[in-house]
Backbone as CSV, one residue per row, in Angstrom:
resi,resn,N_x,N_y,N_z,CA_x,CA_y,CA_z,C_x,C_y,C_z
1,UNK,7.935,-6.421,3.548,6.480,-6.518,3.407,5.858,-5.141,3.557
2,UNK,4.900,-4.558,2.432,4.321,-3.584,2.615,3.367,-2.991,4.159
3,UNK,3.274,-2.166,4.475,2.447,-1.911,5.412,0.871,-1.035,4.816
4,UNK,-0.277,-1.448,5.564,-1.297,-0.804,5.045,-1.978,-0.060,6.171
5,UNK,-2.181,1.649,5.996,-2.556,2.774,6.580,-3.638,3.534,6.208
6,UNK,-4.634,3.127,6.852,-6.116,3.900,6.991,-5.783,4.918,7.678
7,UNK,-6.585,6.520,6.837,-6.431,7.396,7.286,-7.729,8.064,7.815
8,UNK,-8.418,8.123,8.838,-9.493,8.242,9.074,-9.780,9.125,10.174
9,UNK,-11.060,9.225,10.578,-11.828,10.323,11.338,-13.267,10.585,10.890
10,UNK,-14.083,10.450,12.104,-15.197,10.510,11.653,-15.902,12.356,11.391
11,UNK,-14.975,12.584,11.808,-15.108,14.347,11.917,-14.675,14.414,10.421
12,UNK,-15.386,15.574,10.118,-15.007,16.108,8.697,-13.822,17.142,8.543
13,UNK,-13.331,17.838,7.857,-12.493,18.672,8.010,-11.789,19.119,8.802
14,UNK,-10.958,17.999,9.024,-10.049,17.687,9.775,-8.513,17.412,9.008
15,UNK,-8.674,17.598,7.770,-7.133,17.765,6.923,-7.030,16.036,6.588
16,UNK,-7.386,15.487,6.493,-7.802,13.652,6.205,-7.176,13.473,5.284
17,UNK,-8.101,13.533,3.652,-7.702,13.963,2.713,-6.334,14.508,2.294
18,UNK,-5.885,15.869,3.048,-4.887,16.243,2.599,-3.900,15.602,3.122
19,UNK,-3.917,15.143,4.559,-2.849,13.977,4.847,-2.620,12.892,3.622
20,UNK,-3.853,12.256,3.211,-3.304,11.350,2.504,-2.445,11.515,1.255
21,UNK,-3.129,12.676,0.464,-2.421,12.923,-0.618,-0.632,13.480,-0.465
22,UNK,-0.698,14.239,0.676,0.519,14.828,0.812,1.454,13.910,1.742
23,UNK,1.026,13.188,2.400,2.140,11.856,3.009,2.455,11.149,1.624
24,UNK,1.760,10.373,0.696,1.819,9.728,0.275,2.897,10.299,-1.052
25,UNK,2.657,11.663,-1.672,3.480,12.515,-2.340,5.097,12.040,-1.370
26,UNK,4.677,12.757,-0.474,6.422,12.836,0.834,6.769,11.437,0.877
27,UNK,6.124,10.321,0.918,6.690,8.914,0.848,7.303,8.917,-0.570
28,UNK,6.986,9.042,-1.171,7.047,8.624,-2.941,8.237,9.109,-2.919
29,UNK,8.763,10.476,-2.061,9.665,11.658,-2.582,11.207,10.785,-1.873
30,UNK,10.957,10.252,-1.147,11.802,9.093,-0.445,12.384,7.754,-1.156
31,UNK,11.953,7.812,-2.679,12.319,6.252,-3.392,11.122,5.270,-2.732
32,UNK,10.080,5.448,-1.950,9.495,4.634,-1.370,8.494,4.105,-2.896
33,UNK,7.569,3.108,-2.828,6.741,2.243,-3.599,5.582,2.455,-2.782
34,UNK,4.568,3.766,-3.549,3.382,4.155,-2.816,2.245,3.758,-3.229
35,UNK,1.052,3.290,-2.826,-0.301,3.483,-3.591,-1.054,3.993,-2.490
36,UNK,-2.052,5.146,-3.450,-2.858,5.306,-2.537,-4.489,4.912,-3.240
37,UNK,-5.272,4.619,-1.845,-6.565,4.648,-2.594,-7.417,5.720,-1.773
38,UNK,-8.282,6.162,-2.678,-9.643,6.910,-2.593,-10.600,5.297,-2.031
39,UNK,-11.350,5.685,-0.876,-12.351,5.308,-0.929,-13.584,6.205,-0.851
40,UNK,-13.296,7.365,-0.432,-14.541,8.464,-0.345,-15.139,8.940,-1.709
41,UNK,-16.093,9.054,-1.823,-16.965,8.921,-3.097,-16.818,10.706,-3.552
42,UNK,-16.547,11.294,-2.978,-16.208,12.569,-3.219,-15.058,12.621,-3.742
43,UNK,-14.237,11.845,-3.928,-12.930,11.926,-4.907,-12.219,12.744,-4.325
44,UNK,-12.082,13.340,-3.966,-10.858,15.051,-3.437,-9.828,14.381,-3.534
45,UNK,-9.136,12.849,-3.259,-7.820,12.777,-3.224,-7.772,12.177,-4.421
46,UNK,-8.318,11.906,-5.611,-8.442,11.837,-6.735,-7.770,12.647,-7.442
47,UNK,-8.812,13.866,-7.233,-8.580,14.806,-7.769,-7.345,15.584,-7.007
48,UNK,-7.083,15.499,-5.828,-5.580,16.111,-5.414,-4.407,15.288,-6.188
49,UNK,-4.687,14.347,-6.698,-3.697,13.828,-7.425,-3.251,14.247,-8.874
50,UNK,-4.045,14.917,-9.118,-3.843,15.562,-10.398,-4.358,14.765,-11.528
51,UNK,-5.845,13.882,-10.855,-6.522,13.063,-11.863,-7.936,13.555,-12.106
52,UNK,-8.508,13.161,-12.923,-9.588,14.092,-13.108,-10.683,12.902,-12.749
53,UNK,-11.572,12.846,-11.725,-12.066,11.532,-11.442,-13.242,11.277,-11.901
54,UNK,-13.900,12.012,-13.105,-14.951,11.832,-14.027,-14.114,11.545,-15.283
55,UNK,-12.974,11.243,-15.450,-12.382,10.883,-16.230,-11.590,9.643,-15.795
56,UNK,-11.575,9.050,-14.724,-10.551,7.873,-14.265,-11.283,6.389,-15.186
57,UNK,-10.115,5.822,-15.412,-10.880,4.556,-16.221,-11.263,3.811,-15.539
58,UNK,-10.875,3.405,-13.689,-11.655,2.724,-12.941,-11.708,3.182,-12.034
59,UNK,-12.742,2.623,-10.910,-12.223,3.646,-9.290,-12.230,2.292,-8.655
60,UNK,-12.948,2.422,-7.047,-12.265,1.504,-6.047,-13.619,1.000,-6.027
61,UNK,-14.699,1.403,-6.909,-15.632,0.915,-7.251,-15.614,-0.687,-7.893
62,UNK,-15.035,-0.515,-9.128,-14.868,-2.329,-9.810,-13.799,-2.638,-9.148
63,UNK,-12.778,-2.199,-8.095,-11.938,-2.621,-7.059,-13.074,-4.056,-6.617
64,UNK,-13.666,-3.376,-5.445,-14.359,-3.835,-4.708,-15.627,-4.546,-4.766
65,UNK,-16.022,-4.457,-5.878,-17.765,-5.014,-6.698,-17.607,-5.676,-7.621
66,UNK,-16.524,-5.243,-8.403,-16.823,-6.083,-10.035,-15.108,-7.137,-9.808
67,UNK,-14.891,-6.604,-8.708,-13.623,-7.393,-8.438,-12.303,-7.751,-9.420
68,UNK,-12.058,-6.194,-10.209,-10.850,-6.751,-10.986,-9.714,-6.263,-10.230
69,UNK,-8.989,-7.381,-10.579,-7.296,-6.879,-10.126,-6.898,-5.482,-10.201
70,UNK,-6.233,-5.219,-8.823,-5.704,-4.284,-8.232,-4.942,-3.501,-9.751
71,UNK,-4.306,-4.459,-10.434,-2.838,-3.821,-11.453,-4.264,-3.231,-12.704
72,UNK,-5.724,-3.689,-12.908,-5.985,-2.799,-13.586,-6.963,-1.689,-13.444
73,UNK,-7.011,-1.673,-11.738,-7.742,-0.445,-11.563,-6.900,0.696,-11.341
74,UNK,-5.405,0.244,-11.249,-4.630,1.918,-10.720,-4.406,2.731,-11.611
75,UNK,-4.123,4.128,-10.806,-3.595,5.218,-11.859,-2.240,5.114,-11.832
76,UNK,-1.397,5.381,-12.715,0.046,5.180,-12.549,0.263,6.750,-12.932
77,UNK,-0.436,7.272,-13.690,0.555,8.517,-14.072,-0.445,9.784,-13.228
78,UNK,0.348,9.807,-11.772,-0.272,11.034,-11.032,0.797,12.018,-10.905
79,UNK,0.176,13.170,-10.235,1.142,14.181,-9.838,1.739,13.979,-9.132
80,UNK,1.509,12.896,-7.920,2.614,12.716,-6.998,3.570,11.733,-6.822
81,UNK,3.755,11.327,-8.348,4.188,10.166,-8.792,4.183,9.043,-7.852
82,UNK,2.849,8.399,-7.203,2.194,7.135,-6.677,1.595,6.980,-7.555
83,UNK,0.751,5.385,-6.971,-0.011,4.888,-7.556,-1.406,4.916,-7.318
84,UNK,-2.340,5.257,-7.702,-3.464,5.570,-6.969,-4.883,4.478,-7.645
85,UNK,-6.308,4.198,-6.657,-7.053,3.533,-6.840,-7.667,4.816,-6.655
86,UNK,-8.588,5.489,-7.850,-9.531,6.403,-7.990,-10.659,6.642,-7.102
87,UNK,-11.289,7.627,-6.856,-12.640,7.477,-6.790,-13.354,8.606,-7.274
88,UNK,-14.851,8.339,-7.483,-16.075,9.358,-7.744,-17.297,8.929,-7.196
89,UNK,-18.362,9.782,-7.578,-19.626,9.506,-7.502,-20.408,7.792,-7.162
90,UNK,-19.447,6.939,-8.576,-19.699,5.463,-8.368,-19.499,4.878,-7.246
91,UNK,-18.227,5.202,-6.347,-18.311,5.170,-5.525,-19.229,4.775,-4.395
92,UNK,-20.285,5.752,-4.299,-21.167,5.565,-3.250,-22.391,4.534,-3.342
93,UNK,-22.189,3.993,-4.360,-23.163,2.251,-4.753,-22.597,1.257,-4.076
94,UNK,-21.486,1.691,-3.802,-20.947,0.799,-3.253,-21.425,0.433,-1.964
95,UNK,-21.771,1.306,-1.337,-22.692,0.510,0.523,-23.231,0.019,0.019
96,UNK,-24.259,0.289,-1.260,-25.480,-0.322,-1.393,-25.442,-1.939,-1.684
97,UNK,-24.230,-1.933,-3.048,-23.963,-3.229,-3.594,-23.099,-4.397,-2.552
98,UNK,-22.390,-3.745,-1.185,-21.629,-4.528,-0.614,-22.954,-5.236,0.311
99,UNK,-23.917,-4.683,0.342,-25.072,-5.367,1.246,-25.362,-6.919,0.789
100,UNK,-25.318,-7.067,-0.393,-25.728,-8.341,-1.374,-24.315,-9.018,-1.116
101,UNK,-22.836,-8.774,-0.798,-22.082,-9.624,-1.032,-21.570,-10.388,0.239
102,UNK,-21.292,-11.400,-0.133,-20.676,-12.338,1.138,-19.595,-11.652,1.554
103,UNK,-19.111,-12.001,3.269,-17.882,-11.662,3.402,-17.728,-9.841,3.043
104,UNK,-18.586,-9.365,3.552,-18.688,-8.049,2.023,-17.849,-7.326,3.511
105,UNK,-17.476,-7.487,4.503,-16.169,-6.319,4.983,-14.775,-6.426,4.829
106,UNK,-14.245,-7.679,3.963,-13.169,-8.297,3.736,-13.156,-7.883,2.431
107,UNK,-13.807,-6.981,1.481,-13.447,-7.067,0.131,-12.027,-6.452,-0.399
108,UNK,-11.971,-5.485,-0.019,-10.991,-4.627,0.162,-9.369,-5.431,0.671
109,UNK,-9.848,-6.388,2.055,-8.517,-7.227,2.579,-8.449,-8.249,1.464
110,UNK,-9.150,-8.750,0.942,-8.714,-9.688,-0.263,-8.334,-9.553,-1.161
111,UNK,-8.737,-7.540,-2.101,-8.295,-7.601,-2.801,-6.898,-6.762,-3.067
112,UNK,-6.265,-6.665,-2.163,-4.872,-6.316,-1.579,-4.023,-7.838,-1.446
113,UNK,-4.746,-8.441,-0.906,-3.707,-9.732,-0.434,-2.850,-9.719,-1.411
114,UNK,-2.882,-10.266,-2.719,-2.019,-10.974,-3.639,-0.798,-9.472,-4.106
115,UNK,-1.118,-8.065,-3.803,0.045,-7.363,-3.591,0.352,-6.353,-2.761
116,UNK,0.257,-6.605,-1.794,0.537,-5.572,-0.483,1.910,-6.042,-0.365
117,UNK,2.770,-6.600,-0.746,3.958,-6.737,-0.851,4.749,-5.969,-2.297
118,UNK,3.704,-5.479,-2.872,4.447,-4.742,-4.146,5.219,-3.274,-3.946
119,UNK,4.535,-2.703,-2.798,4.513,-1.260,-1.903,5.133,-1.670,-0.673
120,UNK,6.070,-0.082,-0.449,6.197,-0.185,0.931,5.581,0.527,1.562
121,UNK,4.601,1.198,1.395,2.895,1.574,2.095,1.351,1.510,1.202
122,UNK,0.800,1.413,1.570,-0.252,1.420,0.818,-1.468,2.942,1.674
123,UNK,-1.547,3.328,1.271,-2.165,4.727,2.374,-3.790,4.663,1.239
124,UNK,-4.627,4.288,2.537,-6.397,4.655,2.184,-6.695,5.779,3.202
125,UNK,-7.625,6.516,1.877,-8.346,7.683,2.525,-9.848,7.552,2.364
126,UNK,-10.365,7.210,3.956,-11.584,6.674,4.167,-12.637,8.112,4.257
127,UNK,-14.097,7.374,3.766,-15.124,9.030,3.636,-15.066,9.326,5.226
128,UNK,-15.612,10.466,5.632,-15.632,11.137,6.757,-17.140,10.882,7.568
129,UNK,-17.278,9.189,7.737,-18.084,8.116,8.522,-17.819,7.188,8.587
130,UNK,-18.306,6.379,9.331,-18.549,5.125,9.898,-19.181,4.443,8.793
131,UNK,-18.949,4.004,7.559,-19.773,3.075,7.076,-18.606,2.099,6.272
132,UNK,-19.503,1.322,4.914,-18.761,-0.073,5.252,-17.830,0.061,4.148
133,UNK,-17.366,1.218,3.567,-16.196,1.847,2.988,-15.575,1.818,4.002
134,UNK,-15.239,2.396,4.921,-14.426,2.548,6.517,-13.945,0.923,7.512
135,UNK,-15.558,0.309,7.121,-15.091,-1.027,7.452,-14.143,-1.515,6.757
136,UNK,-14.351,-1.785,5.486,-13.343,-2.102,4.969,-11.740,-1.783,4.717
137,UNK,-11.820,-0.360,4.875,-10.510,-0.338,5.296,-9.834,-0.161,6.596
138,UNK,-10.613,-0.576,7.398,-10.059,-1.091,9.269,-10.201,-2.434,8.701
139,UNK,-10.691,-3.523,8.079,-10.740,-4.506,7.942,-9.464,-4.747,7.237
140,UNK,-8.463,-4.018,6.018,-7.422,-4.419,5.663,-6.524,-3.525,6.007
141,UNK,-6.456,-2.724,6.770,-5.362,-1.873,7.530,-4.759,-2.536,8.601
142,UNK,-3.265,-2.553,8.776,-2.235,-2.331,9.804,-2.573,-1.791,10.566
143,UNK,-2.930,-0.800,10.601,-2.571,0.338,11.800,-3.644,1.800,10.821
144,UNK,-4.295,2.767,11.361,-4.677,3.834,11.278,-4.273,4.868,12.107
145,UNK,-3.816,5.695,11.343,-3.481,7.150,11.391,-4.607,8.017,11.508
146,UNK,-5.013,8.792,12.347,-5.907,9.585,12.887,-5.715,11.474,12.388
147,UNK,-6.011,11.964,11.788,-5.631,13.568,11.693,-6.221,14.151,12.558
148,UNK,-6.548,15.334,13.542,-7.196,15.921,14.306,-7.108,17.425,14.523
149,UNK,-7.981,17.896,14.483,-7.420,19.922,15.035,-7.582,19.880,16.618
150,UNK,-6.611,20.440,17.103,-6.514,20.948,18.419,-7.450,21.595,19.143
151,UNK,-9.004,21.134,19.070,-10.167,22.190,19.301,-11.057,21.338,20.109
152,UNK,-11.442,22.251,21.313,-12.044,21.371,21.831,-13.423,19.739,21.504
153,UNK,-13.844,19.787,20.305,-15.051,19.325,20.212,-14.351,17.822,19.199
154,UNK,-12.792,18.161,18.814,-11.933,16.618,18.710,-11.690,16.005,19.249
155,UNK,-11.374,16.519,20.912,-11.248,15.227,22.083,-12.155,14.620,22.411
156,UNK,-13.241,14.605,22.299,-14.664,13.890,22.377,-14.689,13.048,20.856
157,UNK,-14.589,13.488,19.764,-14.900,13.225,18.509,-13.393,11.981,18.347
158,UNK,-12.168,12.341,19.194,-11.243,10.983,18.623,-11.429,9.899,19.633
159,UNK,-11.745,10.791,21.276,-12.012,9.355,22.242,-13.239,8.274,21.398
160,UNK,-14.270,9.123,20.856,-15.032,8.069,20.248,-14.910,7.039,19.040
161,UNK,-13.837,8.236,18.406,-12.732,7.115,16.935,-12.495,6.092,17.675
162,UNK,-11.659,5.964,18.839,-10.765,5.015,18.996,-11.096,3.815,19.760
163,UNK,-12.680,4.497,20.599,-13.610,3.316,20.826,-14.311,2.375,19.448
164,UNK,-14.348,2.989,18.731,-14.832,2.547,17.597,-13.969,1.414,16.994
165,UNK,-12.366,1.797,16.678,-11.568,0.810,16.150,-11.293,-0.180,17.049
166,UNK,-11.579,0.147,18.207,-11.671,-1.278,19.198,-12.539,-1.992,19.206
167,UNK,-13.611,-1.354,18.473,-14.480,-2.552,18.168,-14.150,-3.328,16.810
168,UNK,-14.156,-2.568,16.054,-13.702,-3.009,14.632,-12.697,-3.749,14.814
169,UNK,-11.923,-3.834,15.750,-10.760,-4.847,15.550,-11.032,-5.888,16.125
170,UNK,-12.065,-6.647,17.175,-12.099,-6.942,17.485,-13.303,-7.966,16.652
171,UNK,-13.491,-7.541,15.773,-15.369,-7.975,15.305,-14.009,-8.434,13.800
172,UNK,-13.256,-7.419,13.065,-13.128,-7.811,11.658,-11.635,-7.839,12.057
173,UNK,-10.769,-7.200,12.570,-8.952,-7.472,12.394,-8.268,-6.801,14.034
174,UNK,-8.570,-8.332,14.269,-7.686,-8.148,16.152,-6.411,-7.619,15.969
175,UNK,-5.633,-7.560,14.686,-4.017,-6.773,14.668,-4.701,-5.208,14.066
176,UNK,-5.428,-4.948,14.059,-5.212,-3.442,13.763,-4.584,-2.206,15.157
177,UNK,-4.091,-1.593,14.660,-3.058,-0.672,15.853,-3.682,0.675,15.285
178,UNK,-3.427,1.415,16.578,-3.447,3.266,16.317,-2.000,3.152,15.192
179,UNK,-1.877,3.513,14.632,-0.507,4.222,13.662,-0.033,5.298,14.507
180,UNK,-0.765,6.507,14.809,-0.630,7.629,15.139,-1.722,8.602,15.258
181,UNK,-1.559,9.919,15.896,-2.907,10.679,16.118,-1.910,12.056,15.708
182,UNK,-2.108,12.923,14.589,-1.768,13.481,14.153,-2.217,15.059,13.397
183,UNK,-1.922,15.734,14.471,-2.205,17.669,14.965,-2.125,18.195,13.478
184,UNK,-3.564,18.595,12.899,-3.621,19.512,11.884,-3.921,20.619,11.535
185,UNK,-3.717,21.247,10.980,-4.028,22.931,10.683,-3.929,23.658,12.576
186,UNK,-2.667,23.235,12.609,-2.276,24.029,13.736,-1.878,25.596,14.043
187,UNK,-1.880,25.671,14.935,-1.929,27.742,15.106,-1.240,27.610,16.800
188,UNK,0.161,27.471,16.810,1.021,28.013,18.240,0.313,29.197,18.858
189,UNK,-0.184,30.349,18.251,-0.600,31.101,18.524,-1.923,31.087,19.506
190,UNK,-2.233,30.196,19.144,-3.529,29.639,19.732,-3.470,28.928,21.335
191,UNK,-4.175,29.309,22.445,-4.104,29.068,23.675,-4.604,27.741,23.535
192,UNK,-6.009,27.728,22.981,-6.952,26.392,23.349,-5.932,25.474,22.772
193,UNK,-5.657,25.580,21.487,-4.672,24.360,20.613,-3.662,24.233,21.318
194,UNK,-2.877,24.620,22.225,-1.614,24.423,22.621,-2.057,23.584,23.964
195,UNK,-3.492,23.771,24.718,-3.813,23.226,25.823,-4.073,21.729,25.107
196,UNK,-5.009,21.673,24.287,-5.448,20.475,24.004,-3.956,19.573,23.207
197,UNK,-3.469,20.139,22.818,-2.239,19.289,22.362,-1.806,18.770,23.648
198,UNK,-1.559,19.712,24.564,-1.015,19.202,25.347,-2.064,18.066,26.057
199,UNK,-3.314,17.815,26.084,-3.801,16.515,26.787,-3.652,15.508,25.990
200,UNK,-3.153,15.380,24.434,-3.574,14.617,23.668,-2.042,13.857,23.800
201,UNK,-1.024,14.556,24.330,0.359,14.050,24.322,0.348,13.477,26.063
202,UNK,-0.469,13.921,26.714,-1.097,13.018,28.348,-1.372,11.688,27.667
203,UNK,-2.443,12.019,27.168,-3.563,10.506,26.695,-2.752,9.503,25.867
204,UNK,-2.117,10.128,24.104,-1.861,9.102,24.114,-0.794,8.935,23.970
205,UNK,0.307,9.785,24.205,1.740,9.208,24.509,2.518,9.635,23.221
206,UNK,3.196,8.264,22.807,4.326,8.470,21.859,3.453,8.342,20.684
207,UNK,2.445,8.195,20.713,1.323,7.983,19.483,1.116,9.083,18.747
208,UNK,1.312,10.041,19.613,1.235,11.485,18.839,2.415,12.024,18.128
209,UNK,2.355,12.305,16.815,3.523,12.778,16.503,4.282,14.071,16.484
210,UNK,5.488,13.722,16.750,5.855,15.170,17.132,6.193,16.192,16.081
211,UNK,5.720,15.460,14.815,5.753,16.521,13.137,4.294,17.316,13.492
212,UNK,3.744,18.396,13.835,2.620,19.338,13.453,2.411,19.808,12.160
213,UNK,1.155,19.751,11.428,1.075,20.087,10.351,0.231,21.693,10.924
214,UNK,1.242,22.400,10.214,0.393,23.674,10.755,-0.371,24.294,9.716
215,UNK,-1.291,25.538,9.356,-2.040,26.343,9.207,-1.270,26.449,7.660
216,UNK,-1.609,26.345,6.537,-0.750,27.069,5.234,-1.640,27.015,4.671
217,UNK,-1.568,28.343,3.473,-2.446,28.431,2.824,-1.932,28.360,1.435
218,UNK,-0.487,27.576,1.415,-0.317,27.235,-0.205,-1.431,25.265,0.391
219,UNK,-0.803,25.228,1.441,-1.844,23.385,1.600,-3.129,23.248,0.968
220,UNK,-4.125,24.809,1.238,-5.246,25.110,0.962,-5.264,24.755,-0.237
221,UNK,-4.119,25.786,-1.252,-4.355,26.065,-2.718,-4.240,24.923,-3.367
222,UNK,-3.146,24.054,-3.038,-1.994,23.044,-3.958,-3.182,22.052,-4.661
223,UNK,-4.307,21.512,-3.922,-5.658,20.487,-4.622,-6.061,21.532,-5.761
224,UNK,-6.443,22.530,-5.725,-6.980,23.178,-6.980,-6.273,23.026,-8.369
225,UNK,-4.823,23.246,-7.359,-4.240,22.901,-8.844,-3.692,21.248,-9.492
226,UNK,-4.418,20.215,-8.465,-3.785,18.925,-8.810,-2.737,18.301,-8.426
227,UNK,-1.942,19.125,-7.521,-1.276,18.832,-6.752,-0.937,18.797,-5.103
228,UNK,0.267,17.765,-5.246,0.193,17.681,-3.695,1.104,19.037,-3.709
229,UNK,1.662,19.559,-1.690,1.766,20.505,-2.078,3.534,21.016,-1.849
230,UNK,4.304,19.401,-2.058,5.660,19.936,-2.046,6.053,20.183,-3.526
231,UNK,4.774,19.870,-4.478,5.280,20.072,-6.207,4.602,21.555,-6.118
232,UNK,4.150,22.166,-5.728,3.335,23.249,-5.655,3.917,24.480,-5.413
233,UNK,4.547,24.064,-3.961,5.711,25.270,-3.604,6.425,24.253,-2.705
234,UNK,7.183,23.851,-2.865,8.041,23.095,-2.187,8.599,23.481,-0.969
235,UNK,8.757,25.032,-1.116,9.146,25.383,0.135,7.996,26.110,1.189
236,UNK,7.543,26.062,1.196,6.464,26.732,2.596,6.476,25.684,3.142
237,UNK,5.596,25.909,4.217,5.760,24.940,6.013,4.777,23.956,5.625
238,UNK,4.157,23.443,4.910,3.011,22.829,4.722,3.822,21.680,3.850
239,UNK,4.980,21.605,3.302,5.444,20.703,2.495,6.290,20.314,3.721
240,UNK,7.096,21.191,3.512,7.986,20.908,4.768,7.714,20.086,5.904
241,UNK,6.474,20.009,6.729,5.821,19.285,7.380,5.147,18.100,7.015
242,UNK,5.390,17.580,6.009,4.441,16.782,5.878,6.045,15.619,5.022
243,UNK,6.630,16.638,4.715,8.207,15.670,4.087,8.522,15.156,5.704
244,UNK,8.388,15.930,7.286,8.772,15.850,8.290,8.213,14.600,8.798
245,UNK,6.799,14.566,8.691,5.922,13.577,8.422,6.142,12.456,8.265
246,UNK,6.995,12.570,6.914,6.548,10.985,5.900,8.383,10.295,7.083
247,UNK,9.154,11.386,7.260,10.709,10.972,7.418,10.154,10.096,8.997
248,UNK,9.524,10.686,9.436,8.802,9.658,11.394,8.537,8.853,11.103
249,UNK,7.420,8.861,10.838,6.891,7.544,9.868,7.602,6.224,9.424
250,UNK,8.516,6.958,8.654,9.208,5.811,7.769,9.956,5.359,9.318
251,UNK,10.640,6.424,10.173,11.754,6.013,11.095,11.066,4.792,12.048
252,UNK,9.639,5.339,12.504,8.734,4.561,13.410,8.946,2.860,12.300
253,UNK,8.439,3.282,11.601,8.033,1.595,10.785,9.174,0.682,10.865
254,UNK,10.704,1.135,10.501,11.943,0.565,10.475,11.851,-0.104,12.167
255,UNK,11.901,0.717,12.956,11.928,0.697,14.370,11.050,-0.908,14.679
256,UNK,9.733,-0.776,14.446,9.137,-1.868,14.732,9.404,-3.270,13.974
257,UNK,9.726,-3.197,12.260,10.396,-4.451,12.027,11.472,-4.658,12.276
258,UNK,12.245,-3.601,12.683,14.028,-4.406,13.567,13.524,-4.824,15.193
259,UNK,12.350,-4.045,15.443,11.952,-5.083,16.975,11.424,-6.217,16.526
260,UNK,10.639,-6.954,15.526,10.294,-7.689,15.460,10.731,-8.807,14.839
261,UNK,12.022,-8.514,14.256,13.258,-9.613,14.127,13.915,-9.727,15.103
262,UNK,14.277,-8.639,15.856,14.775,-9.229,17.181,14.143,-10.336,18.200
């Protein structure tokens, strides 16, 4: 059975985005069965996909509003050879139009149901707020994955994420779980980042992963050119980390369905 992973943070530039596109690349690179969706109306992981999202024939727009099947809103032919649910501009009608619909924080969990078993992840990249794009995908997410920089003004900014999904789980999906809380655009070099890592591995334990995505500036480049960024340069630390990434991940997920047949 597929698993589904909201990637979120209400902080902005925090590497979100590039998590999603570049896990989801590093899953794919594994034989895995990926989709990802855009829900942020800014497209960036659209367009990190090597799609042009004023050119996509649908986004997560008639996903979610005009309600057509999942198989004909995806992109199939991306750069990171996944499957992707677009987004753009249209996008952002969407708060407006989900106000009028019933049930309107479940749209998203319904319209996954009939294949979240087609994937063995499904990875959403939620806009950088609290609104009912975000609901919706805490409403059909497993578990969320958190990105964060090591700086002081994120430990305030994720204690309040994670009050947040405790509510959300509790109001729209009592099984939603932390996935993970996961150190971006890191710098060893750095005193404060090495302190605050270190409270964040106090607080929340094994939740944190021990892959760091550090500081690269092919990571920077690789979206300009449409790609994620192990097709880009495969070898710098920024691919490398994020292939490190997808390999936990996958190990964590195995881990919990052999506990849960046991």
């Amino acid at each position: 059975m597929g698993k589904i992973i909201a990637i979120a943070n209400q902080k902005g530039g925090v590497g979100k985005t590039t998590t999603a596109v570049n896990l989801a690349a590093s899953m794919a690179a594994t034989k895995r069965k990926i989709l990802l969706i855009d829900l942020d109306p800014q497209g960036n992981a659209t367009m990190g996909s090597g799609v042009d999202k004023y050119e996509a024939h649908a986004t997560s727009y008639e996903l979610l509003i005009d309600e057509k099947p999942l198989t004909e809103v995806i992109t199939q032919q991306t750069s990171g050879k996944y499957d992707l649910v677009a987004a753009n501009s249209d996008v952002t009608a969407v708060e407006i139009k989900l106000m009028e619909c019933f049930a309107r924080e479940l749209r998203l969990r319904n319209a996954l149901a009939d294949y979240k078993d087609n994937y063995d992840f499904i990875i959403i990249d939620c806009p950088p707020s609290l609104n009912m794009l975000t609901v919706n995908a805490m409403a059909a997410a497993d578990s969320v994955l958190v990105p964060m920089q090591c700086e002081y003004y994120a430990l305030e900014g994720v204690t309040a994420l994670m009050d947040t999904i405790e509510k959300l789980a509790a109001v729209v999906n009592p099984n939603l779980a932390i996935e993970g809380v996961l150190r971006t655009m890191y710098d060893p070099r750095n005193r404060l980042a090495n302190d605050v890592s270190e409270q964040l591995k106090k607080h929340f334990g094994e939740k944190v992963y021990r892959t760091v995505i550090p500081r690269n500036v092919r990571l920077a480049e690789a979206p300009s050119f449409g790609e994620p960024v192990m097709y880009y340069d495969k070898a710098s630390t920024g691919a490398k980390a994020y292939l490190a990434l997808a390999g936990e991940m996958i190990r964590r997920s195995e881990k919990e369905k052999s506990q849960q047949v046991a």
